[in-house]
C-alpha positions as CSV (number, residue, x, y, z in Angstrom):
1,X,7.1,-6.2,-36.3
2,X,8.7,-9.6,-37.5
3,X,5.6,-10.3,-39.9
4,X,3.0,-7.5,-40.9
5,X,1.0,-10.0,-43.3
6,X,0.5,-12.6,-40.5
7,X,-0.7,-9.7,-38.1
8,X,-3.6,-9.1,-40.7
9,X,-4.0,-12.3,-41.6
10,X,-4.4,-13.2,-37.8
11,X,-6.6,-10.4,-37.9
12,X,-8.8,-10.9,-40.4
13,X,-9.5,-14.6,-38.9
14,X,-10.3,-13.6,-34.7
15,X,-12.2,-10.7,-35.7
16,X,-14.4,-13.5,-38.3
17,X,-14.4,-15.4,-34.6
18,X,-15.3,-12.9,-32.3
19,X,-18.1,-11.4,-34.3
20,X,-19.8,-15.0,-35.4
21,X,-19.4,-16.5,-31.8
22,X,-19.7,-13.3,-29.7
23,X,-21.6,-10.6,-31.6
24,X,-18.5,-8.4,-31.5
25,X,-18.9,-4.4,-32.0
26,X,-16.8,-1.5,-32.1
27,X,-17.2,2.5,-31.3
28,X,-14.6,4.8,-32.0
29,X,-16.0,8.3,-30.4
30,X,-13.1,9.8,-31.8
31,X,-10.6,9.8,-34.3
32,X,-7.7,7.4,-34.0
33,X,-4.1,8.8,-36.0
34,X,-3.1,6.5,-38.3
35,X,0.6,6.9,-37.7
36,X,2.9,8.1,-34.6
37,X,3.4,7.0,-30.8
38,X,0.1,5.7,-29.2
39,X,-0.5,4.9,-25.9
40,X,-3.3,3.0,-25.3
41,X,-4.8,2.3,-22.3
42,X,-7.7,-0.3,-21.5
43,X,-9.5,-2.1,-18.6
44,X,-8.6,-5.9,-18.3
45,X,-11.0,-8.8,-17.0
46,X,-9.8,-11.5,-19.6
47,X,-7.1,-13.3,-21.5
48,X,-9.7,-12.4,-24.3
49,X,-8.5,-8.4,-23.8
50,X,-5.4,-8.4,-26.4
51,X,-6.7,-9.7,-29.1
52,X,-9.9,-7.8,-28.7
53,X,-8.3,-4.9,-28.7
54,X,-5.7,-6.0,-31.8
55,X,-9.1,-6.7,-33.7
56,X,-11.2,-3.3,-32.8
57,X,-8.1,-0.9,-33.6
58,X,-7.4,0.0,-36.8
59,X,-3.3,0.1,-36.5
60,X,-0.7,-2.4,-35.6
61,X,-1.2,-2.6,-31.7
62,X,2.2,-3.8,-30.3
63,X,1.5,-5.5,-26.1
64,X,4.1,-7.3,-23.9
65,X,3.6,-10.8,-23.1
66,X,5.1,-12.7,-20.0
67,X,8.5,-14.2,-20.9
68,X,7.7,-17.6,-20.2
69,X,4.6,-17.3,-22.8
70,X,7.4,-17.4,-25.4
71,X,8.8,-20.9,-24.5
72,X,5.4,-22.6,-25.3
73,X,5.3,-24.8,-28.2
74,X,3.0,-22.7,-30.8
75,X,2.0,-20.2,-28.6
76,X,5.5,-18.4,-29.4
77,X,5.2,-18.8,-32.9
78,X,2.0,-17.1,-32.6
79,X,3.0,-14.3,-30.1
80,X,5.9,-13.3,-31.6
81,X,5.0,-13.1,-35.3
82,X,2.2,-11.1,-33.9
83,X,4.7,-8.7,-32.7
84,X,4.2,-9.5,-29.0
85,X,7.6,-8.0,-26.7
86,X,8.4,-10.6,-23.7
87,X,8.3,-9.1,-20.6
88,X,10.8,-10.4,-17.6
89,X,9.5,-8.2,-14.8
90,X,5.8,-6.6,-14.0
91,X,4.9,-3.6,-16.0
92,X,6.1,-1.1,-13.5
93,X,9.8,-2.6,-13.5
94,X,12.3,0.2,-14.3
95,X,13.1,-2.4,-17.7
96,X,10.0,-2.6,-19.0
97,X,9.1,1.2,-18.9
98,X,11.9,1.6,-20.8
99,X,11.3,-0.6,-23.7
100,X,8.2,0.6,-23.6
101,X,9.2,4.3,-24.0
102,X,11.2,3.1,-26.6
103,X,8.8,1.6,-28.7
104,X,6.5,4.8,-28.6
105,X,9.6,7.1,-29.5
106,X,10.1,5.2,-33.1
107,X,6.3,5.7,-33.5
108,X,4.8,2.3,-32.9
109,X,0.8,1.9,-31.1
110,X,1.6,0.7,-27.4
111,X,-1.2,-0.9,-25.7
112,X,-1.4,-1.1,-21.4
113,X,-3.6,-2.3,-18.7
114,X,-2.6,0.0,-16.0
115,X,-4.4,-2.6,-13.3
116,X,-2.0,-4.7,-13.7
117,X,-4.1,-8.1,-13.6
118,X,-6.9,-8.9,-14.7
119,X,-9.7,-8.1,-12.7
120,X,-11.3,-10.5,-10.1
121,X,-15.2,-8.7,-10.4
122,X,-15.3,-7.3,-13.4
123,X,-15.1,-3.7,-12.7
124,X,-11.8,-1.1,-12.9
125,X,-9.4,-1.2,-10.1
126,X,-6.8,1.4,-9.4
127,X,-4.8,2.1,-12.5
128,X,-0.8,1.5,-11.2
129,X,1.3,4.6,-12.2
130,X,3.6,2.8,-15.0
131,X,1.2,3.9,-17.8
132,X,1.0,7.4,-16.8
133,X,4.4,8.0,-16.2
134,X,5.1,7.0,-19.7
135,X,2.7,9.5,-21.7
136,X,4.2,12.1,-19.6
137,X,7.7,11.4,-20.8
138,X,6.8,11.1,-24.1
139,X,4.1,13.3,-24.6
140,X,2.5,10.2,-26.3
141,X,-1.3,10.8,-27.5
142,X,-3.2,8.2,-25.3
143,X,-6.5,6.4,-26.4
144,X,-8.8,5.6,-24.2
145,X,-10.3,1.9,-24.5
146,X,-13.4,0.5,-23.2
147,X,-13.8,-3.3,-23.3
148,X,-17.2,-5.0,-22.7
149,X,-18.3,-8.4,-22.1
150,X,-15.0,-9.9,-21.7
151,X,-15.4,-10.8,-18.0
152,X,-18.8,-12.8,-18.8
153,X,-16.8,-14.8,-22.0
154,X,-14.0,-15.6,-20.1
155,X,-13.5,-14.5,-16.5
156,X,-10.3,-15.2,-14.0
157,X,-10.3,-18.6,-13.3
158,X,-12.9,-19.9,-16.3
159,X,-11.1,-22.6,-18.3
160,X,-13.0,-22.6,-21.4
161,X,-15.3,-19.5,-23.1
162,X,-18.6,-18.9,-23.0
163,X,-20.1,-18.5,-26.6
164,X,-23.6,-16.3,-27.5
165,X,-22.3,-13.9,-25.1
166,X,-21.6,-10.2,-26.3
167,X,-18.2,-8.3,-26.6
168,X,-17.9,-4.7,-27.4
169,X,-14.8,-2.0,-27.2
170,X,-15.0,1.8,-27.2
171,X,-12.6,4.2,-27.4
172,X,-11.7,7.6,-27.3
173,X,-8.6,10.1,-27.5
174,X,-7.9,11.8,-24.8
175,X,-5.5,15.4,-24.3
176,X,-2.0,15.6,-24.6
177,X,-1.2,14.2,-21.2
178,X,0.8,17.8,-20.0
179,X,-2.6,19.7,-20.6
180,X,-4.3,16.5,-18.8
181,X,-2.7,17.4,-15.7
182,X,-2.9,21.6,-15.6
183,X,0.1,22.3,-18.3
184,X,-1.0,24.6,-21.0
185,X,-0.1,23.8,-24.4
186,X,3.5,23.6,-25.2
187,X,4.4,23.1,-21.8
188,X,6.3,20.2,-20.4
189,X,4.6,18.7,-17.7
190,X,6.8,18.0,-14.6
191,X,7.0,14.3,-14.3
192,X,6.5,14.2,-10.2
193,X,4.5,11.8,-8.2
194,X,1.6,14.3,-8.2
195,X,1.1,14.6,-11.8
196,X,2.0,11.3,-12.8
197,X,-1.0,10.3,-10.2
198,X,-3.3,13.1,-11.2
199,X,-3.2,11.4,-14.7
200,X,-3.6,8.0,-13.9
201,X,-6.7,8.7,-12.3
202,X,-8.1,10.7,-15.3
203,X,-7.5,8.0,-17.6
204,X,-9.4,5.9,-15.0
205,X,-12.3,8.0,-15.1
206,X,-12.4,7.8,-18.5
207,X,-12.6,4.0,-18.7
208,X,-14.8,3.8,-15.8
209,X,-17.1,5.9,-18.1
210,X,-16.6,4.4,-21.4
211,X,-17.8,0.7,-19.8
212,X,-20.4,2.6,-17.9
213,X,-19.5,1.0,-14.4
């Protein structure tokens, strides 16, 4: 992180914005750690998804940004004292799995939506195997996050917001991802296609069930 005090600061204010203009509320059914690799992983309808989720966790949430976002006037001032990492290729490039890896191994909060674009309806589609593939080779504890009312505020292809409309986020930890996919504790999972598509589909699931759809 370049600036910690302009993360909270930037905090403080969108979270003063979200609640006022879109009633915005939290759950945490579990406990997040305070320190260590995170993985978190969340549904995505909306440019409105990273900051909602920056402003409902309680820890430094790092996400990667397209590259070209960081050659806007302003907008990479603000991405990258925010702590935002450019990404050249998709998620699932070979580059970006790495750096990501990387960031979870010196302990930072990683946030991912495994769909890969936002979605077109509203509802989950199949999770890419990127995200998966990383908590098994890291072993990384992986938060589950539920965002609701996004798609209504601000769907794919809106222009502007819609205000008086509400946004909520839910999470929860899941396993450690070798138990996740039939590993007992202890055990290194094998990191095959099987396993690393057995997991993807849990965390899945668990989305699908946090937003109730």
């Amino acid at each position: 992180m370049k600036s910690g005090w302009f993360y909270c600061f930037a905090k403080i204010i969108v979270t003063t914005l979200l609640k006022f203009f879109w009633f915005f509320g939290v759950e945490h059914t579990t406990k997040i750690p305070e320190s260590g690799p995170l993985l978190i992983i969340a549904n995505h309808c909306s440019y409105f998804d990273p900051p909602v989720v920056g402003c409902a966790l309680p820890r430094v949430v790092r996400f990667f940004a397209k590259e070209e976002l960081f050659h806007v006037p302003i907008l990479s001032f603000l991405i990258r004292n925010l702590g935002a990492v450019p990404l050249r290729d998709d998620m699932e490039s070979v580059g970006a799995l790495r750096l990501a890896m990387k960031l979870l191994q010196e302990g930072n909060a990683v946030c991912i939506f495994p769909e890969g674009t936002r979605s077109y309806t509203g509802g989950v589609a199949k999770f890419l195997d990127g995200a998966a593939y990383l908590a098994l080779r890291t072993n990384s504890p992986i938060l589950i996050v539920g965002i609701i009312g996004t798609f209504r505020v601000l769907p794919r292809g809106a222009r502007f917001p819609r205000f008086w409309k509400k946004i909520s986020v839910k999470t929860r930890l899941m396993g450690s991802p070798a138990v996740l996919v039939g590993y007992n504790s202890g055990e290194k999972a094998k990191v095959d296609r099987e396993h690393v598509r057995k997991l993807s589909d849990a965390m899945r699931e668990e989305v699908v069930k946090l937003i109730g759809t």
